[in-house]
C-alpha positions in Angstrom: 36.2 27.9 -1.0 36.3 31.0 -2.1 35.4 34.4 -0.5 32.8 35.2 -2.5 31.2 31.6 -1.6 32.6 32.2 2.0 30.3 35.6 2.1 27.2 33.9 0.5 27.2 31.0 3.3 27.2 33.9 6.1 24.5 35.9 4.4 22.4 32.7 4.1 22.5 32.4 8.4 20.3 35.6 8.8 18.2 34.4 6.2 17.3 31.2 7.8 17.5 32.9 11.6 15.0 34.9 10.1 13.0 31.6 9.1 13.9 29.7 12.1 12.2 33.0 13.2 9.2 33.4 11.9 8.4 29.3 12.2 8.7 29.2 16.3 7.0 32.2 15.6 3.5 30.8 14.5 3.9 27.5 16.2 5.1 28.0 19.4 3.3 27.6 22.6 2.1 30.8 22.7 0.8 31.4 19.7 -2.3 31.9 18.9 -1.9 29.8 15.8 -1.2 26.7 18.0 -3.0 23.8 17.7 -5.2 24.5 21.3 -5.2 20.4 22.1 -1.7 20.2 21.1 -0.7 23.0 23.6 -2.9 21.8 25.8 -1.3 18.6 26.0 1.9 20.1 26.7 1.1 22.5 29.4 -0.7 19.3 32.0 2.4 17.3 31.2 5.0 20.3 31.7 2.3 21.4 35.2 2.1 17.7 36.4 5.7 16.9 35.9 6.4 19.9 38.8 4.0 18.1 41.3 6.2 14.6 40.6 9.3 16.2 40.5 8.7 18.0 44.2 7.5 14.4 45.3 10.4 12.7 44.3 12.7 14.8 46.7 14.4 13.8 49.4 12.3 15.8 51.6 9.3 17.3 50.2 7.3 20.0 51.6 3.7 19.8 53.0 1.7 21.3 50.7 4.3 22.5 48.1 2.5 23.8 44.8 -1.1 24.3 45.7 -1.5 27.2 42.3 0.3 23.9 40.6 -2.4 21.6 41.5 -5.0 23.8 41.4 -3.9 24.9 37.6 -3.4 20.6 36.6 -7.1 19.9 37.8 -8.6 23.0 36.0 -6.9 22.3 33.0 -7.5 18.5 33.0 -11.1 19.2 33.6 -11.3 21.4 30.3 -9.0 19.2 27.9 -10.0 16.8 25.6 -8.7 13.4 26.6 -9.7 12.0 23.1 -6.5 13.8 22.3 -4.6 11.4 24.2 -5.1 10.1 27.6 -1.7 10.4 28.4 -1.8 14.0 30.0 -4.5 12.4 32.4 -2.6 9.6 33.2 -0.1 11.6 34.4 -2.0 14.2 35.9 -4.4 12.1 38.4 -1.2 9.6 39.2 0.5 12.5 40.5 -2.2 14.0 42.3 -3.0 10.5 43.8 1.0 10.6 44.9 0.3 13.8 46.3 -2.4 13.0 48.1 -0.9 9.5 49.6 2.5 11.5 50.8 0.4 13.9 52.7 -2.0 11.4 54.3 1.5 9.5 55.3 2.8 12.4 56.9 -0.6 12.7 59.0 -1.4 16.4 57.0 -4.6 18.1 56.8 -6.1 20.7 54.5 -9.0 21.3 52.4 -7.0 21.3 49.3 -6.1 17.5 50.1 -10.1 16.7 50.3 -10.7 18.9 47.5 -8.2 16.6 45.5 -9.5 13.1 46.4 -13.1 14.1 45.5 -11.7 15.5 42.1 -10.2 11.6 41.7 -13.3 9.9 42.6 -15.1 11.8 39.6 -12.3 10.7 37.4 -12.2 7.2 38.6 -15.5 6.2 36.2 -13.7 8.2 33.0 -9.9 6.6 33.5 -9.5 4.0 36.1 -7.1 3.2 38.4 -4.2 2.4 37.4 -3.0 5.4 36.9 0.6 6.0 34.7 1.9 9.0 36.7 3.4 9.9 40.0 6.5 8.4 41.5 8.0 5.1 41.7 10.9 3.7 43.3 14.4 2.6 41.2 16.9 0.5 43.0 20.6 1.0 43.1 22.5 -2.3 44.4 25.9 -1.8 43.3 25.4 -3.6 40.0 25.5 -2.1 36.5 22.9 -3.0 34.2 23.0 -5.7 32.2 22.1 -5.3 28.8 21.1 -2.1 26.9 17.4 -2.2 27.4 17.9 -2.6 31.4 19.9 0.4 31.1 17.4 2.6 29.3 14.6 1.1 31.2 16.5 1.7 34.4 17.6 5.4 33.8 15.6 8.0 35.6 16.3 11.5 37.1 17.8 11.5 40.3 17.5 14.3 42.6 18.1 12.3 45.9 21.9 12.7 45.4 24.7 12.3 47.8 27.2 15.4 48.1 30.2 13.9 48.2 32.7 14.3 45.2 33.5 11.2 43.3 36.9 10.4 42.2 38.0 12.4 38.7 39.7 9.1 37.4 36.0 7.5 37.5 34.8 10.9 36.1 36.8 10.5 33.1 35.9 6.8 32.8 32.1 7.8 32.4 33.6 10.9 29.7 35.2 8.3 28.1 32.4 6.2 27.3 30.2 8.9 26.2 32.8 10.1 23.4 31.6 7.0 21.8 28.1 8.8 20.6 27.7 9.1 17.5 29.2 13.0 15.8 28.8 14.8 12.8 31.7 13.4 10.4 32.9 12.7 13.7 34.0 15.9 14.5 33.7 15.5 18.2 32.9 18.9 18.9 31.1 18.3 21.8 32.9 19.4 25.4 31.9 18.8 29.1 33.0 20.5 32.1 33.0 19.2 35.2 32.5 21.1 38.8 33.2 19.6 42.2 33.5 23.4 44.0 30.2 23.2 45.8 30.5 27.2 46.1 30.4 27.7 42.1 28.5 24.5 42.0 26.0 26.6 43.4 25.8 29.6 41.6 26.2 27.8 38.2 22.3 26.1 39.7 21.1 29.4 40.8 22.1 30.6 37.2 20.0 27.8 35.5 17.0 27.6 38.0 15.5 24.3 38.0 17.1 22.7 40.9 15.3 24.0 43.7 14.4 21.6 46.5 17.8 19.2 45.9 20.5 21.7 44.6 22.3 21.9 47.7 22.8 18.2 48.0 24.4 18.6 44.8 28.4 17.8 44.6 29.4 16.6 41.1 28.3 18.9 38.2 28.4 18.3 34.1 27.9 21.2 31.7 27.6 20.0 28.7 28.6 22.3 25.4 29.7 22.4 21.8 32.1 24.0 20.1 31.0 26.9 17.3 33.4 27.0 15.6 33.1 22.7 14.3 30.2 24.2 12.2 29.7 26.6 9.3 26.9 27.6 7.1 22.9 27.8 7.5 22.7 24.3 7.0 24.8 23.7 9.9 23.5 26.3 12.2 21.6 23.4 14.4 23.8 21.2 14.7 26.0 22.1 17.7 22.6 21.2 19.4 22.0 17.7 17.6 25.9 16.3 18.6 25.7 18.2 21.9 22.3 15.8 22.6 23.9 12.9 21.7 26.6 13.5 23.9 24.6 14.3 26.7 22.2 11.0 26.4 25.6 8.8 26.2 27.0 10.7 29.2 23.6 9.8 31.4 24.0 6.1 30.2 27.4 6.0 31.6 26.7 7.9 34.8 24.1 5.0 35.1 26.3 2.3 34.4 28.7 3.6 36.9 26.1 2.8 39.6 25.8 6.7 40.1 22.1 9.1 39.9 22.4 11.7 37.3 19.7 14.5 36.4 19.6 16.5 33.7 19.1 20.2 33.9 17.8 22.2 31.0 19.4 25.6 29.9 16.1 26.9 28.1 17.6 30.5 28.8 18.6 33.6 26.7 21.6 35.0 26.3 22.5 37.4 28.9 22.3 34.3 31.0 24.0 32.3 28.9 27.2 34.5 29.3 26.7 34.5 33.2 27.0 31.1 33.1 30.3 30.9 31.1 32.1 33.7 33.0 30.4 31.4 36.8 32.3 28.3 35.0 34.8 29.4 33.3 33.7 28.1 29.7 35.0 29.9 26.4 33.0 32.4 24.2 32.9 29.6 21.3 31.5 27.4 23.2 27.4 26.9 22.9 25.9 25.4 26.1 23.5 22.4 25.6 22.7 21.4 29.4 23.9 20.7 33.1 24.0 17.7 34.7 23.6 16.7 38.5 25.4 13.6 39.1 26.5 11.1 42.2 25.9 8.1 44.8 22.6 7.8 45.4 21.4 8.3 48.7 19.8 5.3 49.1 19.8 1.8 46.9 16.1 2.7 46.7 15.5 5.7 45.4 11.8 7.4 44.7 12.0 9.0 41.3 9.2 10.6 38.7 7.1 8.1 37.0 6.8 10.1 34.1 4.9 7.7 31.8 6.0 7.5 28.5 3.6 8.0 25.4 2.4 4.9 23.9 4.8 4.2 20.2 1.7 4.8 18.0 1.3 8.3 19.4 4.3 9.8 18.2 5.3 7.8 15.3 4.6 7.9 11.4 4.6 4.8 9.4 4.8 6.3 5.8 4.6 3.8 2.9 
């Protein structure tokens, strides 16, 4: 390759930046260009998900998230469930969880009465059963048995046990998730593992979606990819797609080792970004995909989101 072409190929990365840009731009959530049931659809699910995720901690608080539930019934009330009735699903399951937990803990508040009057008028729209919530998953010991058990079986896991596992069995559960599939198999992907519970901790605070279960945390993946595997404006997403990958194989092997694993998002910008490399020592050239939480369970029975799923029709094209 010559320079000249070397020169073109970097020119041609701001100009599809500036694309990338301009199309997150318009369609983005807050835009106002959005598709208003689309986004709603995304904000219940994104608002109800919080009220499952603080139920499926080991030790919930009374009355966590009242602006949250508040927010998930005025906004179910105003969207259009001919949309999809998977937001609703989700939406009253979870507020029936909520409401359950609290009357199992003995708890009292008008909030809880405001809730199970705001079910009863949904009851005759959608009824029972409803697809959201929590449910329980079972650890006994024994790995899953075929491929489908395993995906049907993995879940995020936030009732973890702090103890460190051994590295050997760390690198076991690496080792399998190498075999995801790579670009050309460059195998650019790279995970770094943290059993310090003191920089365990800040590299948690630094992402900030772990409160409620981020101290029983011991055993921490951060998943990245190597920059420096990719080159041109064609490429310039792609770090993310083989990062992905990796991640989704490394979850399957944490469960097939028997161990909880929950996946921790790095929607952040750069400045934290940085912070997060210089916390865990992780090189420049390295772009971050995710963290993940991973150990024993707790318990063999373990209360998890429900999380339902969308229905195959929903989200799929058939084109002739």
């Amino acid at each position: 390759m010559t320079m000249l072409s070397k020169l073109f190929k970097v020119a041609g990365i701001f100009s599809e930046a500036l694309r990338d840009a301009t199309e997150f731009l318009r369609f983005n959530a807050y835009s106002p260009f959005a598709n208003k049931s689309q986004r709603a659809f995304y904000k219940i699910l994104i608002e109800a998900h919080t009220i499952e995720k603080g139920l499926s901690l080991p030790n919930p608080k009374l009355l966590f998230g009242k602006d949250k539930v508040r927010f998930v019934m005025n906004a179910l009330s105003r969207y259009d469930i001919g949309h999809s009735p998977v937001p609703a699903h989700m939406s009253l399951g979870a507020l029936d969880a909520y409401v359950n937990f609290h009357a199992r803990a003995g708890a009292h508040d008008p909030l809880l009465d405001e809730i199970a009057n705001y079910l009863k008028t949904w009851e005759a729209k959608l009824p029972k059963p409803w697809k959201g919530g929590t449910r329980e998953v079972t650890f006994n010991g024994q790995p899953p048995n075929d491929l489908q058990h395993l995906m049907a079986s993995r879940s995020s896991i936030r009732a973890l046990q702090s103890t460190p596992l051994p590295p050997e069995r760390i690198f076991e559960a690496i080792a399998m998730a190498q075999l995801a599939p790579s670009q050309c198999n460059r195998q650019a992907s790279r995970v770094h593992a943290y059993q310090d519970r003191a920089r365990i901790q800040e590299l948690l605070g630094l992402q900030g979606g772990s409160r409620g279960f981020a101290e029983s945390v011991g055993n921490l993946f951060v998943v990245s990819s190597e920059i420096c595997a990719w080159g041109g404006p064609g490429q310039r997403n792609q770090a993310y797609v083989d990062g992905a990958l990796f991640a989704m194989c490394l979850m399957f092997a944490c469960r097939s080792m028997g161990w909880g694993a929950c996946p921790l998002n790095l929607a952040i910008d750069h400045k934290t970004e940085s912070a997060i490399r210089r916390a865990g020592g992780i090189p420049a050239g390295e772009r971050l995909i995710m963290m993940i939480a991973f150990g024993e369970p707790i318990a063999p029975d373990t209360r998890v989101a429900f999380s339902p799923r969308r229905p195959a029709a929903e989200i799929a094209t058939l084109h002739a």
